[in-house]
Rosetta silent file (secondary structure, phi, psi, omega in degrees, C-alpha in Angstrom):
SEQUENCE: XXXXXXXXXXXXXXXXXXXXXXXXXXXXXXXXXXXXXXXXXXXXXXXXXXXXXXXXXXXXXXXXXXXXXXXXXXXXXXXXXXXXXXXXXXXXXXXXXXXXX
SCORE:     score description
SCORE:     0.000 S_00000001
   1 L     0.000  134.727 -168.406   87.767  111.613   96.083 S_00000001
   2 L   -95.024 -176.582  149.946   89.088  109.705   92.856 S_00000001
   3 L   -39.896   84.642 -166.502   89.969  106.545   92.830 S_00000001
   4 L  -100.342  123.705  170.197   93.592  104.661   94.192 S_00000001
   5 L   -32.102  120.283  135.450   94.710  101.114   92.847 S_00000001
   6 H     3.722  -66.728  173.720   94.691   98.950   95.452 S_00000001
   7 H   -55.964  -36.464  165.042   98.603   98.571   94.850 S_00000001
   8 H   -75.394  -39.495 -179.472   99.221  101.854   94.759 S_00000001
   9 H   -70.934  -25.089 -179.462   97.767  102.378   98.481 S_00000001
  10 H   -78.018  -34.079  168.184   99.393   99.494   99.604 S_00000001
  11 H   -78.979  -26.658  156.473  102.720  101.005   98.753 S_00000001
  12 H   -64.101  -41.992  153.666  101.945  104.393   99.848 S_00000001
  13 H   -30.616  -64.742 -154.120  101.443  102.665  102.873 S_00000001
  14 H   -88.374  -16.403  159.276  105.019  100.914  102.860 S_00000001
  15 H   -58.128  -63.493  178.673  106.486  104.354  101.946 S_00000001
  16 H   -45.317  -42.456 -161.997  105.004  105.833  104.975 S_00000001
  17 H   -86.520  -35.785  162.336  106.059  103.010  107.569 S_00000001
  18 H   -37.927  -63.343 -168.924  109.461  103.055  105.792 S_00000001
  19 H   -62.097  -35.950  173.152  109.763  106.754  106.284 S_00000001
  20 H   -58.258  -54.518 -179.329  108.414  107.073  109.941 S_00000001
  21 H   -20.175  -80.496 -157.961  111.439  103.884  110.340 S_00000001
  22 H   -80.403    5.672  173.914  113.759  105.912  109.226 S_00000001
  23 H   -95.079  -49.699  178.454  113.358  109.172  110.636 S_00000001
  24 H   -67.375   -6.577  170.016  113.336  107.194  114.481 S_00000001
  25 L   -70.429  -35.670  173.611  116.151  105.018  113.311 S_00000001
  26 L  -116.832   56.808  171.514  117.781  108.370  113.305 S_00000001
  27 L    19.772   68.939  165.278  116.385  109.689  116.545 S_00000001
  28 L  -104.765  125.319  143.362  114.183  112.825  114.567 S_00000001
  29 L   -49.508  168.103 -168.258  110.794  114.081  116.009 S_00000001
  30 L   -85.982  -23.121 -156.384  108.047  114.029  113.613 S_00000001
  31 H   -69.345  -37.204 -146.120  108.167  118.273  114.472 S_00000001
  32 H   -86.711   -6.440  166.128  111.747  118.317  113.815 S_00000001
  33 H   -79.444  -47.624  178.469  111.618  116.488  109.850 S_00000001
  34 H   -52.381  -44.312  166.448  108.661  118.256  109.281 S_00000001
  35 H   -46.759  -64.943  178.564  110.344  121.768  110.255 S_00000001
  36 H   -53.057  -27.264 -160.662  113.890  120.651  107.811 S_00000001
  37 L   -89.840  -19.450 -174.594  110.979  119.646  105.121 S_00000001
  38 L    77.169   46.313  165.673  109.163  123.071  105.069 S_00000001
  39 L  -132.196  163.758 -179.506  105.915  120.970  105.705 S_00000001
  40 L  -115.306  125.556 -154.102  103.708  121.127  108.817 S_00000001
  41 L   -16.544  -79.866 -146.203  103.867  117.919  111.520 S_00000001
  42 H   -45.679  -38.747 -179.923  100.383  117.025  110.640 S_00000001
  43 H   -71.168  -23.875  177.647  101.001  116.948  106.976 S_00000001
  44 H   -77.847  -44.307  178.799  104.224  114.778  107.560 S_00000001
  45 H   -42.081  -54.879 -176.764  102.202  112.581  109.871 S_00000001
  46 H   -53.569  -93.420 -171.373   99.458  111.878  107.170 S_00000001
  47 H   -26.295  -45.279  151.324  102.327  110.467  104.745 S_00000001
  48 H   -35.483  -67.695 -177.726  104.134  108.535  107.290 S_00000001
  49 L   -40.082  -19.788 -174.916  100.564  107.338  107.748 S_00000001
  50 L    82.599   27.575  132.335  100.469  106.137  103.660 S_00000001
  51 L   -50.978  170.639  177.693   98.300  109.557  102.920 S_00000001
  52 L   -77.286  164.637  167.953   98.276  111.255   99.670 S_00000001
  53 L  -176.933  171.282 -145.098  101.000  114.134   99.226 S_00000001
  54 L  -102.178 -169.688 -177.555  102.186  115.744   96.817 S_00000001
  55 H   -72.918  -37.892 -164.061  105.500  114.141   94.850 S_00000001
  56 H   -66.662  -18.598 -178.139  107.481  117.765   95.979 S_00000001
  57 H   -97.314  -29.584  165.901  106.608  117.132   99.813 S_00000001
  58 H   -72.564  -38.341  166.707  107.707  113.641   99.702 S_00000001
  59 H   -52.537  -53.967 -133.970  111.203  114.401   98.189 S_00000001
  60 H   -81.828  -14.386  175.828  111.670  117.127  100.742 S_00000001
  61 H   -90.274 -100.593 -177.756  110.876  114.390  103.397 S_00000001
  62 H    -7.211  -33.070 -168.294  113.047  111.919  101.513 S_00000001
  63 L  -119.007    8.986  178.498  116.205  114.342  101.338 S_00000001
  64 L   -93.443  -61.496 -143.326  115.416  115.473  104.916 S_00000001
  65 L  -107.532    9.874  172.600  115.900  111.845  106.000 S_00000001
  66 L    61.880   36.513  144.353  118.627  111.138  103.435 S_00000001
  67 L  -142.603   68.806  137.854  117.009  109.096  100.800 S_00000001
  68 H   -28.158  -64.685  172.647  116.588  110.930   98.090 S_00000001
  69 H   -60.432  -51.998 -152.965  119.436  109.384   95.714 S_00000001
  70 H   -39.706  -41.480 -152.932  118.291  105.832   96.599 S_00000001
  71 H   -83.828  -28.250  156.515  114.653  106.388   95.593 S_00000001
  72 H   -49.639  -48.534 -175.479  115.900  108.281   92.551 S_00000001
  73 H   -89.622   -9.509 -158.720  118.257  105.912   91.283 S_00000001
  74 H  -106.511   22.438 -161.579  115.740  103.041   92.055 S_00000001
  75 H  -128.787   -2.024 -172.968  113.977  104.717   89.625 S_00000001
  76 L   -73.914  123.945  158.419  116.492  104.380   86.464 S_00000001
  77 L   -92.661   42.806  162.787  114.875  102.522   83.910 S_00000001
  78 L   -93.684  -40.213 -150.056  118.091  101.187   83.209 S_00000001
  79 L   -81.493  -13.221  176.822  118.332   98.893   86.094 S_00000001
  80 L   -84.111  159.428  175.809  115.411   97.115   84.796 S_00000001
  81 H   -71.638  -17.409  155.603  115.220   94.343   82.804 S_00000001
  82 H   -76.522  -10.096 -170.474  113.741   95.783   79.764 S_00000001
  83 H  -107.094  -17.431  177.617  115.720   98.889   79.865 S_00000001
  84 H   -80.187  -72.594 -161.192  119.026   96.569   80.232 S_00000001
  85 L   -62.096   28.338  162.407  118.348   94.504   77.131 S_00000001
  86 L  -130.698   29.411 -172.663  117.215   97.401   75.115 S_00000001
  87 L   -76.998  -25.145  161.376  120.078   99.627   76.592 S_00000001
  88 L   -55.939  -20.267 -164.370  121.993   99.395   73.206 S_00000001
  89 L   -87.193  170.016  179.458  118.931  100.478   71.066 S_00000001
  90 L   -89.498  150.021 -178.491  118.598  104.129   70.382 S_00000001
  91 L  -118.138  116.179 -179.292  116.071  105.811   72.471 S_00000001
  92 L   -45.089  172.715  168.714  113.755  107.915   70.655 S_00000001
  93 L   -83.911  -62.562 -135.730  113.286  111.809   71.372 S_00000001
  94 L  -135.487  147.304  166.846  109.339  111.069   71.006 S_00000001
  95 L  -101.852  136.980  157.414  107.017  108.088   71.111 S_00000001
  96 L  -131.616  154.829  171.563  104.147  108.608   68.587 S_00000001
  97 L  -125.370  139.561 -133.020  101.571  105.818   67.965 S_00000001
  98 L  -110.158  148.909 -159.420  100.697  105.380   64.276 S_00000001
  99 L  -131.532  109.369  133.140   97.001  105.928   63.991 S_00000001
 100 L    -0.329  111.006  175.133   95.814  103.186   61.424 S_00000001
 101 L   -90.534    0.000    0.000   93.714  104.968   58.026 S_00000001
């Protein structure tokens, strides 16, 4: 089993408890997201739970429960504050890091 950041588990956590929220905020079965999601209960149930999964079964859960865009857009590195002040700069095609002779 490798190794998960503290931070990272704790937020896979807060995904999960989020996600269960919102599928009973809109009076779904666990059977009946899992079923819209292509995924099987038990596997939505782990994630809800803050299991691992893969990124393609959590969108399909995400756009099953209708947040998809949010988590997408909250994801712009625009909206941050380094990507706002450097929104004027040209954005490279490539990063390379200059290897010192």
């Amino acid at each position: 089993m490798r190794y998960v950041a503290t931070p990272v588990r704790r937020s896979m956590r807060e995904l999960g408890e989020n996600l269960r929220t919102q599928r009973k905020l809109l009076g779904l079965t666990a059977q009946m997201v899992a079923d819209r999601a292509g995924i099987s209960a038990p596997t939505l149930t782990k994630l809800e739970s803050g299991g691992g999964a893969g990124l393609d079964v959590t969108f399909s859960v995400l756009r099953v429960l209708g947040m998809l865009d949010p988590v997408v857009q909250a994801s712009d590195p625009y909206t941050t504050a380094v990507g706002r002040l450097r929104a004027d700069e040209h954005l490279p095609q490539r990063v390379r890091v200059r290897r010192e002779s």
